[in-house]
C-alpha positions as a Markdown table, in Angstrom:
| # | Residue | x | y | z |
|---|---|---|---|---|
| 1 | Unk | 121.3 | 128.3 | 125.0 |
| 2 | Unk | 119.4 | 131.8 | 124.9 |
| 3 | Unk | 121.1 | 132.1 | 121.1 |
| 4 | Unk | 119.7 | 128.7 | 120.1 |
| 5 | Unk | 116.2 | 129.6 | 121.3 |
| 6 | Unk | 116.1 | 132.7 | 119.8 |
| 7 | Unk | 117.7 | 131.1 | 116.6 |
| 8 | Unk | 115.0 | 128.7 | 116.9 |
| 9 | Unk | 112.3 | 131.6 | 117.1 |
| 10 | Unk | 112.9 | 133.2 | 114.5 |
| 11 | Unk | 113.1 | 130.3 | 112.0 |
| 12 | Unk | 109.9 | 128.6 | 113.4 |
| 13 | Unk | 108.0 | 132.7 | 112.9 |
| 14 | Unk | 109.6 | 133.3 | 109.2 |
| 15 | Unk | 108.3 | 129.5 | 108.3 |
| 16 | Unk | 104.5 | 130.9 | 108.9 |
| 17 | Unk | 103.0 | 132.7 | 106.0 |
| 18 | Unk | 100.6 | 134.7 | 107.5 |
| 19 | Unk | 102.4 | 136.7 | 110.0 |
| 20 | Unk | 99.3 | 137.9 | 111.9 |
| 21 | Unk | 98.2 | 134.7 | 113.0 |
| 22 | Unk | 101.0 | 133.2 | 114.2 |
| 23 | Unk | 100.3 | 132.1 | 118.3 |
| 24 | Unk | 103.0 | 132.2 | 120.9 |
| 25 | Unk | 101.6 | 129.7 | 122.8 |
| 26 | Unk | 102.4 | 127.3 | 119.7 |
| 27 | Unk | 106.2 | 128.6 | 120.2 |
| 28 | Unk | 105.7 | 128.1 | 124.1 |
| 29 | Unk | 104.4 | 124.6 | 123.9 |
| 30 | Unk | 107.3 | 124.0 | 121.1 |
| 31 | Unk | 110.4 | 125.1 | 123.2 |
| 32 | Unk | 108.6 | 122.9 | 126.3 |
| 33 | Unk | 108.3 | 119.8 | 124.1 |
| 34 | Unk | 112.1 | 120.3 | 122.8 |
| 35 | Unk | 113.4 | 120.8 | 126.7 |
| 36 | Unk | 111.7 | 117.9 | 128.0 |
| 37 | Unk | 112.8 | 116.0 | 125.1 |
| 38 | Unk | 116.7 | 117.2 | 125.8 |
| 39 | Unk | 116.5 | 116.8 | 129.6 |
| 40 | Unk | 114.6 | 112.7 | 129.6 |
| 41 | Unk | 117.7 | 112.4 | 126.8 |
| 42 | Unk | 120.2 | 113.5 | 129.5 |
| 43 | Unk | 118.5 | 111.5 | 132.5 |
| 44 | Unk | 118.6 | 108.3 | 130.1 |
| 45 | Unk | 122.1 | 108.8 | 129.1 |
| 46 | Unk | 123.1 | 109.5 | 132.7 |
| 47 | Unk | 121.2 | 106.1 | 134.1 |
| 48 | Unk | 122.8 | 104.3 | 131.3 |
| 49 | Unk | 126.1 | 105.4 | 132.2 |
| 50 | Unk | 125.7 | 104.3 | 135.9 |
| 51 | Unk | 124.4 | 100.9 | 134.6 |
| 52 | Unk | 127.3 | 100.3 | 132.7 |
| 53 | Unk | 129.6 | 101.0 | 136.0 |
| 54 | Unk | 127.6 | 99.0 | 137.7 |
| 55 | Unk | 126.3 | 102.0 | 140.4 |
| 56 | Unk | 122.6 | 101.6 | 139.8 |
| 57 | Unk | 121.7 | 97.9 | 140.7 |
| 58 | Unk | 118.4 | 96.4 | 142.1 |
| 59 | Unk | 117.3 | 93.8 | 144.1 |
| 60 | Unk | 114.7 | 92.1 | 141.6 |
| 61 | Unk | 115.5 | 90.1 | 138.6 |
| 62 | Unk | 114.2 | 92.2 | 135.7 |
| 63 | Unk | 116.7 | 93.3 | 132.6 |
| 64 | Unk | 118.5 | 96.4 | 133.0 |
| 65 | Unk | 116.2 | 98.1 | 129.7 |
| 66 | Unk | 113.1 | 97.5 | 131.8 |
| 67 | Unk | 114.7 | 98.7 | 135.6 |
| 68 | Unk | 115.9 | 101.8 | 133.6 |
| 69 | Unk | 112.4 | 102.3 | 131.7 |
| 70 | Unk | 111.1 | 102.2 | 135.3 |
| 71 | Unk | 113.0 | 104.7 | 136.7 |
| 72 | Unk | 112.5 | 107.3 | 133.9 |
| 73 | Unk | 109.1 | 106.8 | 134.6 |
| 74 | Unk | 109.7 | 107.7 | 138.3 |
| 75 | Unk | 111.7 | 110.5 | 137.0 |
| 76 | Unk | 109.6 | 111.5 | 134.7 |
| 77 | Unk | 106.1 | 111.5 | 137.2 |
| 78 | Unk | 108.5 | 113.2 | 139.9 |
| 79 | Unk | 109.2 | 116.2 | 137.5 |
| 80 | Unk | 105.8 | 116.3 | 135.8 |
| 81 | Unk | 103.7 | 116.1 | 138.7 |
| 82 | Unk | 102.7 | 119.7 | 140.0 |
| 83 | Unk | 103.4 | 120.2 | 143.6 |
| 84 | Unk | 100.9 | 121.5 | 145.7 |
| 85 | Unk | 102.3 | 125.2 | 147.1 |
| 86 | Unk | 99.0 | 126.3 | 147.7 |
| 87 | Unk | 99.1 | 128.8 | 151.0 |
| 88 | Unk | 96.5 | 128.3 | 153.8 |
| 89 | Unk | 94.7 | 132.0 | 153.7 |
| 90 | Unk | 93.4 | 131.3 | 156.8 |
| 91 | Unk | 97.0 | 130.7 | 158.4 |
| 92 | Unk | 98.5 | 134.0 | 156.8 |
| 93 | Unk | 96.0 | 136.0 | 158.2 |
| 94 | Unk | 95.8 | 135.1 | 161.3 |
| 95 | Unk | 99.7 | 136.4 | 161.1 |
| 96 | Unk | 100.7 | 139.7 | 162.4 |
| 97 | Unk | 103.8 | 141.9 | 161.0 |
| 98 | Unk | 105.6 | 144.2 | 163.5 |
C-alpha cells in the first residue's frame, strides 16, 4: 500500500508544471478522497455479500438496494462524524501524580 501511495505521489507531482507551486494539502485531500472511496467500495461489497447469504435481513418491507443504501449511510455518518475526545481541564487538574 505504502508503494502504491508513493507511486501515486510521484505521478500526481511530475503531472504539475510548475514545481513550486504544487500544494500538499491537494495530495492530502487526494489520497483521503481515494481511501474513502476504497473503504465505502469494501463496506458495499461486504453488505452485498451478506445480502446474498441472507445474514443481513430487516424487519420492514423496503428492497434490499434501499436497506443497503441505508446502512452505508449509517456507516458512512458513523465513520465521518468526529467524536468528541475533548479532556475536561478542570478534571485533570484537579488530579495529583505521586
Amino acid at each position: 500500500m505504502k508503494d502504491k501511495i508513493l507511486k501515486e505521489a510521484m505521478e500526481w507531482y511530475d503531472k504539475h508544471d510548475d514545481k513550486n507551486n504544487v500544494l500538499i494539502e491537494d495530495f492530502v485531500d487526494l489520497v483521503i478522497d481515494k481511501t474513502a472511496d476504497n473503504l465505502f467500495d469494501e463496506i458495499q461489497s461486504e453488505l452485498e455479500e451478506e445480502f446474498k447469504k441472507g445474514n443481513l435481513q430487516h424487519p420492514f418491507i423496503i428492497s434490499s438496494d434501499y436497506y443497503l443504501y441505508l446502512k452505508l449511510k449509517e456507516i458512512k455518518d458513523k465513520l465521518v462524524k468526529p467524536k468528541n475526545n475533548s479532556i475536561n481541564v478542570e478534571e485533570d487538574s484537579s488530579k495529583k501524580f505521586d
